[in-house]
C-alpha positions as CSV (number, residue, x, y, z in Angstrom):
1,X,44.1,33.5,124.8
2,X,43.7,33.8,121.4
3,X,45.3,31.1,119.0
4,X,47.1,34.2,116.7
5,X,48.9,37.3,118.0
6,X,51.3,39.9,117.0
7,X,54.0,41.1,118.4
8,X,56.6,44.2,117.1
9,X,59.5,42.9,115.4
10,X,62.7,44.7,117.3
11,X,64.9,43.4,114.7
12,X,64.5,47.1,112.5
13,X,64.4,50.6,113.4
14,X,61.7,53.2,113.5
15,X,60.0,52.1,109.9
16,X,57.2,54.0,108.3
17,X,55.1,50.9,108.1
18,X,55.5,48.8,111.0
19,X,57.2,45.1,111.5
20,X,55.3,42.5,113.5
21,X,56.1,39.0,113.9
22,X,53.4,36.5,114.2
23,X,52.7,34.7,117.6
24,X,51.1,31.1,117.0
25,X,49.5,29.7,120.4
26,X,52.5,31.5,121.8
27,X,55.4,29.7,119.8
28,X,56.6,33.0,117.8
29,X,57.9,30.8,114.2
30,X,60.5,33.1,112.7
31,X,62.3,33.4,116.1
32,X,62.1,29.3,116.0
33,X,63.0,29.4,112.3
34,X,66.2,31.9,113.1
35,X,67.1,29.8,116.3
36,X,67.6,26.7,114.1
37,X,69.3,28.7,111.1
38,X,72.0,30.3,114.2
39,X,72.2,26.8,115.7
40,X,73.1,25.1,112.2
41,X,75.6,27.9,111.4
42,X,75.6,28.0,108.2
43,X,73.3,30.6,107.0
44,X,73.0,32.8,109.9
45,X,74.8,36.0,108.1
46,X,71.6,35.8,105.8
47,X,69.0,36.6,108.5
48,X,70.5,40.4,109.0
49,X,70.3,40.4,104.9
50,X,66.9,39.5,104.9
51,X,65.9,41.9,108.1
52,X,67.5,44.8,106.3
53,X,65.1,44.2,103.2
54,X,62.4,44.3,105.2
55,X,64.1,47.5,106.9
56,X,64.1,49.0,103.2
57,X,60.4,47.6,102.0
58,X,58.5,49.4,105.5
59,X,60.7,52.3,105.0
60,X,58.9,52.3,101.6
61,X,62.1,51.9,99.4
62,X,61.6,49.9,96.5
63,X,63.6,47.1,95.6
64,X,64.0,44.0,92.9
65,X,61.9,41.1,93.2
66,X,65.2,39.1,93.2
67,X,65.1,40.6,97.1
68,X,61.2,41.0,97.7
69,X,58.1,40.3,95.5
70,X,54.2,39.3,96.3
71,X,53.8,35.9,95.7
72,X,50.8,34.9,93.1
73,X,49.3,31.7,95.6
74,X,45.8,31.9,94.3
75,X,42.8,33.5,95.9
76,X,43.9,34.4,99.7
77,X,42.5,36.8,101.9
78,X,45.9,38.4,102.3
79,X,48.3,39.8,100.2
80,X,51.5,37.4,100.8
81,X,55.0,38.7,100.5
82,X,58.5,37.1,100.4
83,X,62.0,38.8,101.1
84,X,64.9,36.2,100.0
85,X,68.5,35.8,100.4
86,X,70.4,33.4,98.6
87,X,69.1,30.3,100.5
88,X,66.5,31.8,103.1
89,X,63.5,33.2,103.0
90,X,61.0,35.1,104.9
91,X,56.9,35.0,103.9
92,X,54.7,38.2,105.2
93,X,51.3,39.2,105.2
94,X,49.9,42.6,105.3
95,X,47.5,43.9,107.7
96,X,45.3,46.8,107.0
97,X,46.1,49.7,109.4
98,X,49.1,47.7,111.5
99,X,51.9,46.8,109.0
100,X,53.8,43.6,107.9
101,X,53.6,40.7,109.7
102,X,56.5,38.1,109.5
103,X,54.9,34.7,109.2
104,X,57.4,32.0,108.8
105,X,60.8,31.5,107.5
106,X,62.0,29.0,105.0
107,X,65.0,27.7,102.9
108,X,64.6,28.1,99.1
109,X,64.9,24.0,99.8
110,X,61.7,23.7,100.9
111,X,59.9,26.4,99.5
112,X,57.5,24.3,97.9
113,X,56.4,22.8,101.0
114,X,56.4,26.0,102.8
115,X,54.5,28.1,100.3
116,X,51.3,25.1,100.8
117,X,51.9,26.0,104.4
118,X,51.9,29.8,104.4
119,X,48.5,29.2,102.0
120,X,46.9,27.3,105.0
121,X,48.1,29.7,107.5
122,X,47.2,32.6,106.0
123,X,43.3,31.1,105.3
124,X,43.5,29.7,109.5
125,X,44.4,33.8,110.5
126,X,41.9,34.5,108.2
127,X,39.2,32.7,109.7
128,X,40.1,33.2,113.4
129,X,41.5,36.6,113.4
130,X,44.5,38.8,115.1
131,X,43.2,40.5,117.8
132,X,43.9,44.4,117.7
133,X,46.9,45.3,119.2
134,X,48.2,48.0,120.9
135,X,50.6,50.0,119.5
């Protein structure tokens, strides 16, 4: 099996640009993020914030960067994304011909740390590749 995947996101409708979620040696790490986030409590309300951004942004609705920007990380072979709430936030990727792809999640806490780790994840797809997928 190959060591990246996607699978469609069932957390939005019908979108005009389709929502995947990234599979990583099948561990998918947004649902791990969101089971952490619902298990601690205290942000949970923010993951349906952030999963009606991205609703908005692949129904081609544009909104402030205070909700969803591209992220300047230097010279990556994929255009990286972030939609925020107040303490969460999701990073994306966009594949030519398939849509968004949900990467990871993160707290604005530790988004240092996870912007160095969505920069060596997004060179490691990169290099190995996402299979096609049926759609």
């Amino acid at each position: 099996m190959p060591k990246f995947t996607i699978q469609r996101s069932e957390k939005v409708g019908n979108t005009r640009i389709r929502l995947f979620k990234l599979i990583t040696n099948q561990v998918c790490p947004i649902d791990e993020f969101e089971k952490v986030i619902e298990y601690e409590g205290a942000f949970a309300h923010e993951i349906d914030k952030i999963y009606a951004i991205l609703e908005c942004v692949c129904n081609l609705t544009m909104l402030p960067k205070t909700m969803y920007r591209v992220l300047q990380l230097g010279d990556l072979p994929f255009q990286v994304y972030e939609a925020k709430s107040s303490s969460l936030r999701f990073y994306l990727i966009k594949l030519e011909k398939t849509g968004k792809v949900i990467m990871m999640g993160g707290r604005k806490s530790t988004q240092n740390a996870d912007l160095k780790q969505i920069t060596r994840l997004a060179k490691e797809i990169y290099s190995h590749g996402i299979p096609e997928t049926k759609i």
